[in-house]
C-alpha positions as CSV (number, residue, x, y, z in Angstrom):
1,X,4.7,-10.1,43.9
2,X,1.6,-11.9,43.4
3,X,1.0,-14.0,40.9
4,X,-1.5,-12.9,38.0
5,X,-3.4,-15.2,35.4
6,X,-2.1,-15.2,31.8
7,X,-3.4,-13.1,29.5
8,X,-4.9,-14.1,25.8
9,X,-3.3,-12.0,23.2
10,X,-6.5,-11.4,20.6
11,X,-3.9,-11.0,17.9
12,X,-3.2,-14.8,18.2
13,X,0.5,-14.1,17.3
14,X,2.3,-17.0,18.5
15,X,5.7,-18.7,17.5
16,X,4.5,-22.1,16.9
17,X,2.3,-21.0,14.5
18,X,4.4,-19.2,12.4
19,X,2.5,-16.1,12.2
20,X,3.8,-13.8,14.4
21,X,4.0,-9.9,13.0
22,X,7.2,-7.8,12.6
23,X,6.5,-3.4,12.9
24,X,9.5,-2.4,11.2
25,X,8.3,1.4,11.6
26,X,10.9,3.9,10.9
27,X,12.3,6.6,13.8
28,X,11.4,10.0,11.9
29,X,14.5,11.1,13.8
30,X,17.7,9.1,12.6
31,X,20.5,11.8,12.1
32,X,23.5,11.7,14.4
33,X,23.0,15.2,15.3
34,X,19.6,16.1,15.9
35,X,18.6,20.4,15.9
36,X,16.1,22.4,16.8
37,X,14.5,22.0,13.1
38,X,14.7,18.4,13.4
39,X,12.2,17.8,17.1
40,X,10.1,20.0,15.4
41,X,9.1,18.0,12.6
42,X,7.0,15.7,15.4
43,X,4.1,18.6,15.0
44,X,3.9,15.8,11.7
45,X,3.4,12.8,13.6
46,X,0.2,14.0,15.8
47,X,0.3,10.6,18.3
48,X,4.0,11.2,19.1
49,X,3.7,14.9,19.5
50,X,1.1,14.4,22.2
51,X,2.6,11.9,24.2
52,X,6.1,13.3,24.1
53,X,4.6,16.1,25.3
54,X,3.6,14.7,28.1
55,X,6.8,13.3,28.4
56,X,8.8,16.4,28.1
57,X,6.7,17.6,31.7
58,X,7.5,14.6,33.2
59,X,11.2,15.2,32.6
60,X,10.7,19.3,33.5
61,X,9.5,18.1,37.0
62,X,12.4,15.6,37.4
63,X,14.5,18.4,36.9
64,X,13.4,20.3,39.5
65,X,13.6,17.2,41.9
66,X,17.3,17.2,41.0
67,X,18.2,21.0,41.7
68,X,16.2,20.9,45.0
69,X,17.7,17.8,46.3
70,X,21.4,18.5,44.8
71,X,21.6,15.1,43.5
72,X,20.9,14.6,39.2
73,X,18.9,11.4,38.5
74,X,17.6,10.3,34.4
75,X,14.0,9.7,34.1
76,X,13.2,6.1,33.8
77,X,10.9,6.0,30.5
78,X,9.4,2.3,29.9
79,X,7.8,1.8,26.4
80,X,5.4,-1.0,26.6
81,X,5.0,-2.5,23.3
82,X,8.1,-0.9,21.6
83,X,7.8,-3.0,18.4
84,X,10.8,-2.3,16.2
85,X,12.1,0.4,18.7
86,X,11.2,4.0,16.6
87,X,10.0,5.6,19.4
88,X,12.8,4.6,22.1
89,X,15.5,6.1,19.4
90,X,13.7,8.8,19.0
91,X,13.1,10.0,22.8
92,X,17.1,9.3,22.9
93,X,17.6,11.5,20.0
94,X,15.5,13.9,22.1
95,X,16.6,14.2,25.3
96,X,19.6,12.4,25.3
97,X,21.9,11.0,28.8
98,X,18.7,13.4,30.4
99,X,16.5,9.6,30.6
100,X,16.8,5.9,30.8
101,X,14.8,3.9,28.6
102,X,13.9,0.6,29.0
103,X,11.7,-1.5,26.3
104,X,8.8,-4.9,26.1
105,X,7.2,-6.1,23.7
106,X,4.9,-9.9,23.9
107,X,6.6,-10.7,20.8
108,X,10.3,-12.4,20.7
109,X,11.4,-11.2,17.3
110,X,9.8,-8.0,17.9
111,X,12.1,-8.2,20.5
112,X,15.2,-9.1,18.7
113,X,14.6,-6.5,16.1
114,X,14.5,-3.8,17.9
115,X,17.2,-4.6,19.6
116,X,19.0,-4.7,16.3
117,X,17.3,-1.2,15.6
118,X,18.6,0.9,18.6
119,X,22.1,-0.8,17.7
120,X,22.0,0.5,14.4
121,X,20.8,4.0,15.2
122,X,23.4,4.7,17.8
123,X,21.9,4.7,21.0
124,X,21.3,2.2,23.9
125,X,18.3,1.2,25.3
126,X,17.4,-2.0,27.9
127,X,14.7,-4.0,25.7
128,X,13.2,-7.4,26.5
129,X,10.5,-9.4,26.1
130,X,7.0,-9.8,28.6
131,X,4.3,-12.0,28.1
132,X,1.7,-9.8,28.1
133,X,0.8,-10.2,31.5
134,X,3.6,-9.3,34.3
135,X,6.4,-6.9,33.3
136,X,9.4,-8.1,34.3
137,X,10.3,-4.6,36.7
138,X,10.3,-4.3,40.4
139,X,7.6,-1.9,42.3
140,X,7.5,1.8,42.1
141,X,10.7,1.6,39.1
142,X,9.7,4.0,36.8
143,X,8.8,7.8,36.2
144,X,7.0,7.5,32.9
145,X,5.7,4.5,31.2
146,X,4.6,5.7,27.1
147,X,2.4,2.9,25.0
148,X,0.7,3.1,21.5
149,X,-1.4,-0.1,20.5
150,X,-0.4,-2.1,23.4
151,X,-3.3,-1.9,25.3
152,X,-5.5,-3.4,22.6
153,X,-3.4,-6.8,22.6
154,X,-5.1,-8.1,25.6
155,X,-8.6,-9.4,26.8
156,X,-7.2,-8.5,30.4
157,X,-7.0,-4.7,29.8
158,X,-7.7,-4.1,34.3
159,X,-4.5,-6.8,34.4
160,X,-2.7,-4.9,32.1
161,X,-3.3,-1.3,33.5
162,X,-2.8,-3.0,36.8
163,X,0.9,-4.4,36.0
164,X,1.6,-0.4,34.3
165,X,0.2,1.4,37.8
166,X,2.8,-1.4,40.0
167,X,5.9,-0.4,38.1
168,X,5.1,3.2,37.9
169,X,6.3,5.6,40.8
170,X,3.6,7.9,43.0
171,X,3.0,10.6,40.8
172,X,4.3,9.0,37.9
173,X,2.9,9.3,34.5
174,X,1.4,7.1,31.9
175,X,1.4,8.3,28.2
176,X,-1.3,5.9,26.3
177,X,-2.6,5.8,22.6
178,X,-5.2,3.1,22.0
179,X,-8.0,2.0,19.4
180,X,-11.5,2.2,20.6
181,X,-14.9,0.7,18.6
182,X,-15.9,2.5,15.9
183,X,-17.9,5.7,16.6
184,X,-20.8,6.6,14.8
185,X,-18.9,9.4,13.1
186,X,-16.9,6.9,10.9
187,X,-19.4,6.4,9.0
188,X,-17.4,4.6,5.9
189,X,-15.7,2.2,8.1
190,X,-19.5,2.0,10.0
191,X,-20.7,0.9,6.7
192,X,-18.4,-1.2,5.6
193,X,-18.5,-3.0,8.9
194,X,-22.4,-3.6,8.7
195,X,-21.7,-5.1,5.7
196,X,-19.4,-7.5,6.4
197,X,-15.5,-6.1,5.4
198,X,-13.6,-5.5,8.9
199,X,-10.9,-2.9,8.7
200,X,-9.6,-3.7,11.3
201,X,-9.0,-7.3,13.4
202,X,-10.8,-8.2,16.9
203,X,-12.1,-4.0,16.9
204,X,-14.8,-5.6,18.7
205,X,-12.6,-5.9,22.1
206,X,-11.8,-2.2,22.2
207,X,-13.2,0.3,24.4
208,X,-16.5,1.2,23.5
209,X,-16.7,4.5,25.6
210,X,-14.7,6.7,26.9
211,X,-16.5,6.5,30.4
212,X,-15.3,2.7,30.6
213,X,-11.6,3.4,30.0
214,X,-12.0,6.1,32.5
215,X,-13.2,4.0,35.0
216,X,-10.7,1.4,34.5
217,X,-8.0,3.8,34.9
218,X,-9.2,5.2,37.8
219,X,-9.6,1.5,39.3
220,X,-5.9,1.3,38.5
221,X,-4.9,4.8,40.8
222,X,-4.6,6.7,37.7
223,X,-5.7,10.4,37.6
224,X,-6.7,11.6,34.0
225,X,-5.1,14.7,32.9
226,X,-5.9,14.8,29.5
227,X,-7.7,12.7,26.7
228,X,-7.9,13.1,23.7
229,X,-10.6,11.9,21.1
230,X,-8.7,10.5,17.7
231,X,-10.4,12.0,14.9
232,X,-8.7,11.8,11.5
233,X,-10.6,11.5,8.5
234,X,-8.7,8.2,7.7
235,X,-10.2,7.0,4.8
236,X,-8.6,10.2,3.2
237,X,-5.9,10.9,5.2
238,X,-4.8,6.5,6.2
239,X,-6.1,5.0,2.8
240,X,-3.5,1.9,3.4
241,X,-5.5,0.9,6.7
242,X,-8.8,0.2,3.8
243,X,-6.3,-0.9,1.2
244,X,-5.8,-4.7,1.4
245,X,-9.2,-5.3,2.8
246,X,-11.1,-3.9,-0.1
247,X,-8.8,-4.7,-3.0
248,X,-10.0,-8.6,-1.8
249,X,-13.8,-7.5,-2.7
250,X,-16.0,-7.8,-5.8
251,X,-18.5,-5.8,-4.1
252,X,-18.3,-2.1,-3.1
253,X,-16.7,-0.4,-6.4
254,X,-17.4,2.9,-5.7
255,X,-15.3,2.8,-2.5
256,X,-12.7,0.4,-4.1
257,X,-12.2,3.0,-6.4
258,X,-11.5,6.3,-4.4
259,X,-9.4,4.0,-2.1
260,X,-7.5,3.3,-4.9
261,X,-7.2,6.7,-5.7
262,X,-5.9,8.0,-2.4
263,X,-3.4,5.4,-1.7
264,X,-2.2,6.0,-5.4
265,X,-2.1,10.3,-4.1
266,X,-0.6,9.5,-0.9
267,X,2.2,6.8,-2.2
268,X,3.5,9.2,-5.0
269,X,3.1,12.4,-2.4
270,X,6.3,14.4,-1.7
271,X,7.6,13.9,1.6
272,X,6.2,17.4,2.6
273,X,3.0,16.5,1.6
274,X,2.7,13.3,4.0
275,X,3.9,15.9,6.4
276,X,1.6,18.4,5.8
277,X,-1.3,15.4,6.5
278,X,-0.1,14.6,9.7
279,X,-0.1,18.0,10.4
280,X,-3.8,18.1,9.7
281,X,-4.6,15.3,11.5
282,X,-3.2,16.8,14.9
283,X,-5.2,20.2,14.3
284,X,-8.6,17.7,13.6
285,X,-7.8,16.1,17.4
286,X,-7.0,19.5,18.8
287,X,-9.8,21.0,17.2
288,X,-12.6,18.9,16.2
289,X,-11.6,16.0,18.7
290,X,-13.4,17.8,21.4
291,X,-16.8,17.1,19.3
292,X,-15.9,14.0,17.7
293,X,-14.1,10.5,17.5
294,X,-13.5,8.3,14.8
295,X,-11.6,5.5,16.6
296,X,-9.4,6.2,19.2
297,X,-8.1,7.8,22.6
298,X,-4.9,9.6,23.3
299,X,-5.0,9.7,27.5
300,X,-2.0,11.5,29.3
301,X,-2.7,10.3,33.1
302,X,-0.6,10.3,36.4
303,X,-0.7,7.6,39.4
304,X,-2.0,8.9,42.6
């Protein structure tokens, strides 16, 4: 294997300083039995609906593979940045003995507790920690590799893609969420940002375009099926991702206020409203995604 050069994490999350981060993000699938009723509520959660799409093909042709050859063989899923683990439980709950899913994340007790998670949710899952820069797998190992977030971590973002095309079979597909800068059409975040309150940490290091994350993939053998532009109206719709920031300031009242507001409406919401949000914000990328971004790319892309 040949040797790559470590990676910076831009997060700065490291044990000796005490600060490392925990995503303790719930798996809206959690019952023992799961029904038809229950997958379907992932049309509410518009990331995961996308990627497990993309998934769900991956596994169709895997299928085939196995009836033509006589011989049955699980998809090999690898979640690259699991954090506490939702997403591995809920692809179990899914589809079951039908895949093997294996699990990283670059940070040790993101490691430990998800490993506690899958334990208590019933299902088994191979997770581990990686440093950001090689994942511990041999060559050509796995038929799907899924990652939301990840890809932001890292100044290295051609290592990175790099490491995900080595471990990924021919033909094999890569399922990616990431954050990108700040378009022009998020224009409270845009002003805010001009005027000093960051939303969001190191947004700076995101992909600016979507041409340059299309060129890096394609540098890495990957073939784009499908990207998506995140647009979700989140000062409305994600009023905790402007709540701590602005609750700091003296300035900015007007927006303090409706902030206020909608994390008050969206705390106190019935479950079926939430629901009903997330709903909306997978018709907005469907819909007005194709003329707009906010922040953010969904990509669905398969190895050559």
């Amino acid at each position: 294997m040949i040797e790559k050069s470590s990676q910076t994490n831009i997060w700065g999350r490291t044990i000796e300083k005490g600060i490392e981060t925990l995503s303790d993000e719930p798996p809206f699938l959690f019952m023992d039995e799961v029904g038809f009723w229950d997958k379907a509520k992932i049309v509410f959660y518009p990331e995961k609906f996308l990627l497990y799409n993309f998934v769900r093909k991956a596994l169709g042709d895997k299928k085939r593979e196995s009836r033509q050859s006589g011989k049955f063989n699980k998809l090999k899923i690898l979640d690259v940045g699991c954090g506490s683990a939702a997403a591995i439980i809920e692809m179990k709950k899914i589809w079951g003995k039908e895949i093997e899913v294996y699990g990283v994340d670059s940070v040790n007790l993101q490691v430990e507790f998800a490993k506690k998670n899958i334990k208590r949710h019933g299902v088994w899952a191979d997770i581990g920690y990686y440093d950001g820069n090689l994942l511990p797998f041999k060559n050509n190992f796995f038929d799907v590799v899924i990652s939301s977030g990840e890809l932001n971590k890292f100044y290295d973002t051609y290592n990175w893609l790099e490491e995900v095309s080595r471990v990924l079979l021919p033909g094999g597909r890569l399922a990616l969420a990431c954050d990108s800068q700040l378009s022009k059409n998020s224009y409270i975040a845009n002003y805010l940002d001009k005027r000093g309150v960051y939303i969001e940490e190191n947004s700076d290091k995101y992909f600016q375009t979507k041409e340059k994350l299309e060129n890096i993939l394609q540098q890495n053998s990957f073939e784009i099926k499908k990207m998506y532009n995140v647009f979700g109206s989140s000062f409305i719709l994600h009023p905790e991702k402007y709540f701590d920031v602005l609750k700091k300031q003296k300035k900015f009242l007007f927006w303090r206020l409706f902030n206020k507001l909608f994390f008050a409406i969206k705390k106190k919401s019935p479950v079926f409203l939430k629901r009903f949000f997330g709903f909306c914000v997978l018709l907005k990328i469907l819909i007005l995604g194709r003329f707009w971004r906010d922040r953010g790319y969904i990509v669905l892309a398969q190895k050559k």
